[in-house]
N, C-alpha and C positions, 0 to 999 in steps of 0.2 A: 504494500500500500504506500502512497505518497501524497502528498500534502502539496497546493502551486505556491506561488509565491504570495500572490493575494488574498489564500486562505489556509491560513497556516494550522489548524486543527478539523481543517474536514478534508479529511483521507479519502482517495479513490482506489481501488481495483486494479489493477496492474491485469489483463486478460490475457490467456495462452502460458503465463508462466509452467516450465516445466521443469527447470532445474537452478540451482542457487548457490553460490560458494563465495564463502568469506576468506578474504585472504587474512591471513596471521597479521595480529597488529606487532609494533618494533617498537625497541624503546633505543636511542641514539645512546652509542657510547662513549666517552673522551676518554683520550689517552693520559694519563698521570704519571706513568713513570718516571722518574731522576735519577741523579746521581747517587741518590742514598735506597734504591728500590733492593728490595735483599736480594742477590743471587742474580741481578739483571733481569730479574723475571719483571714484564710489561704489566699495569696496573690502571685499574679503570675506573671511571666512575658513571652511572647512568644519566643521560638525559631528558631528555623531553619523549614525550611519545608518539608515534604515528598510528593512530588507529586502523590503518588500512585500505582496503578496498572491498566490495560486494559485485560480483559478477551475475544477471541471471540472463538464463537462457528464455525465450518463448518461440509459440509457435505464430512466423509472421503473419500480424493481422490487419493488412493495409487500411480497411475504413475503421478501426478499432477508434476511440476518441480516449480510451486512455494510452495509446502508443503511440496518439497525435500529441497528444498533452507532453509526454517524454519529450518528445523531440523541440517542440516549442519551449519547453524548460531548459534540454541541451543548446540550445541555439542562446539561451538568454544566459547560462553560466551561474545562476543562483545556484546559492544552495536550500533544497527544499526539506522540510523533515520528512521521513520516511520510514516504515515498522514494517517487519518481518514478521509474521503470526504463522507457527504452523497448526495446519491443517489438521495433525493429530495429536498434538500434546496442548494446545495454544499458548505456550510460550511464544515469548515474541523478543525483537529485539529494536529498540526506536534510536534513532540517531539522523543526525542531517547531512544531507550526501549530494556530491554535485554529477548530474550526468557528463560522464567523461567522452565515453563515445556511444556507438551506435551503430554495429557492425551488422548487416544483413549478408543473410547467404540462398544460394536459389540453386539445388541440386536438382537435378533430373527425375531423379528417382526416390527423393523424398520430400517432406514437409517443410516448406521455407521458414528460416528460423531468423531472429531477430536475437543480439548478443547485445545485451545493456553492458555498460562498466559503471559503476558507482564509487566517488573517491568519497571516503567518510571522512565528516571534518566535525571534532569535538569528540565529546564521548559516546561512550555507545550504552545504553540504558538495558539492563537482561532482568524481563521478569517472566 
């Protein structure tokens, strides 16, 4: 589900969705090591975090008007809030994400797919 930019708590449907993967968030790390590090051994400390990225797959649905809505949103670079709910647990996962691309594919001999990439920016809310 995702939220546009001029309504930022009424969630639409995302239609066709068929598969979802959350890339691993990273926490940056600096180098610390000196001249007094025991043994030379190199020495770190943590910094800021990257929350990642959200990939999904659907099945292409050219007059869909929430995969018109995406793409008017990637054209505009906001970032919109956006929730993951599954279908069998409802757990969900809420966080705001910018559409990064929009990669369509048109095989012969199957179902045209449409490949979202979402960059998560902030934290990511798990309940």
């Amino acid at each position: 589900e995702f939220a546009t930019v001029a309504a930022l708590t009424v969630f639409t449907t995302l239609q066709g969705a068929e598969d979802y993967k959350f890339s691993g968030d990273k926490v940056a790390t600096s180098k610390t090591t000196n001249m007094l590090s025991a043994s030379g051994v190199d020495t770190f400390i943590g910094g800021t975090s990257d929350p990642g990225s959200m990939d999904v797959k659907c099945q292409l649905l050219p007059a869909d008007a929430s995969q018109l809505a995406l793409d008017v949103i990637r054209l505009a670079g906001y970032p919109v809030n956006m929730k993951l709910v599954s279908a069998i647990t409802g757990a969900s996962r809420a966080f705001s994400g910018i559409v990064e691309s929009a990669s369509v594919d048109y095989p012969l001999d199957k179902v045209c797919t449409i490949s979202y990439k979402f960059k998560i920016t902030g934290p990511v809310t798990l309940s």
